[in-house]
N, C-alpha and C positions, 0 to 999 in steps of 0.2 A: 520384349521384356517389359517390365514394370517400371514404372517410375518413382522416382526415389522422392521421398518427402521434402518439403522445402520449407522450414520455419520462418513463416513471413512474419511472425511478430519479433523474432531475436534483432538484437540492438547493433548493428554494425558500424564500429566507429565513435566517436565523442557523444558524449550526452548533456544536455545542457544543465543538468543536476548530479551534484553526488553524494554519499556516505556523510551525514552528517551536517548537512546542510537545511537551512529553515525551509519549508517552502508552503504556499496558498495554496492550497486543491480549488480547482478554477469547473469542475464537473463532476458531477454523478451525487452518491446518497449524500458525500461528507464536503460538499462545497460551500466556499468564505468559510474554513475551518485553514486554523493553522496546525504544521506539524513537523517535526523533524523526520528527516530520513534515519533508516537501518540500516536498508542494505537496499542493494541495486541489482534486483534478476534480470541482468543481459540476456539472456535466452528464451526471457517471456515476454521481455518488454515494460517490466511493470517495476515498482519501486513498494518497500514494506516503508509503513508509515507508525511512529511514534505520536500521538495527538495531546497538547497541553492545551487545557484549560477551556477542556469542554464543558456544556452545558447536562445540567439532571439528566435530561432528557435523551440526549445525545448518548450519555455513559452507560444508559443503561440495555443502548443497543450496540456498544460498541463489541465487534468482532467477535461478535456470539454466532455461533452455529451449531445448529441441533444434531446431537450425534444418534444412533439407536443403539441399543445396550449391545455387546457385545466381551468377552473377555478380557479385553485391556480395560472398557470404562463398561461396569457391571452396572453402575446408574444409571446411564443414556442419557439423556436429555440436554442443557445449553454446557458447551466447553466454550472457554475463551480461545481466541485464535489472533495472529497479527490480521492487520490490516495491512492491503495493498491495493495499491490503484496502478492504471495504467500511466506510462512514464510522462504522455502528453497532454494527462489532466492535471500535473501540476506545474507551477511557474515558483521559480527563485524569488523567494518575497525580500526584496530592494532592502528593507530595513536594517535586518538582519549581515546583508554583505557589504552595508557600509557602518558598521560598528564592530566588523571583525577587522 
């Protein structure tokens, strides 16, 4: 028979960030950015990211992705979309959980 799928990136268990909380992105496009969390996809692994007090430069790439026209978006071109990174490129930034 077949073997059944196995979500190796879903979150089993405690995570050391949650809903609401500040945290550093410590890798990838948006690292030493700060940001609050949204929401926490356990079953991807990853975390949607709220970002304050970014840079021109930065905003003007923020969660943009090219769509092609189609019946819902007759325009095509850049829609805004959240951000999310994976759960283990960000760290609880210290500042923040000793002033709550």
């Amino acid at each position: 028979m077949g073997k059944s799928k196995v979500n190796k990136t879903a979150i089993v268990g405690k995570t050391h960030v949650k809903k609401g909380d500040v945290v550093l992105v410590n890798s990838g496009k948006w690292k030493g950015e700060t940001a609050k969390i949204v929401a926490v996809l356990r079953e991807k692994g990853r975390v949607v990211l709220e970002f304050s007090g970014l840079s021109a430069e930065k905003k003007k790439e923020f969660g943009l992705k090219t769509v092609r026209k189609s019946q819902a978006n007759p325009q095509g071109g850049l829609v805004e979309r959240a951000v999310s990174v994976h759960i283990s490129n960000v760290n609880l930034k210290v500042e923040a959980k000793a002033e709550a």
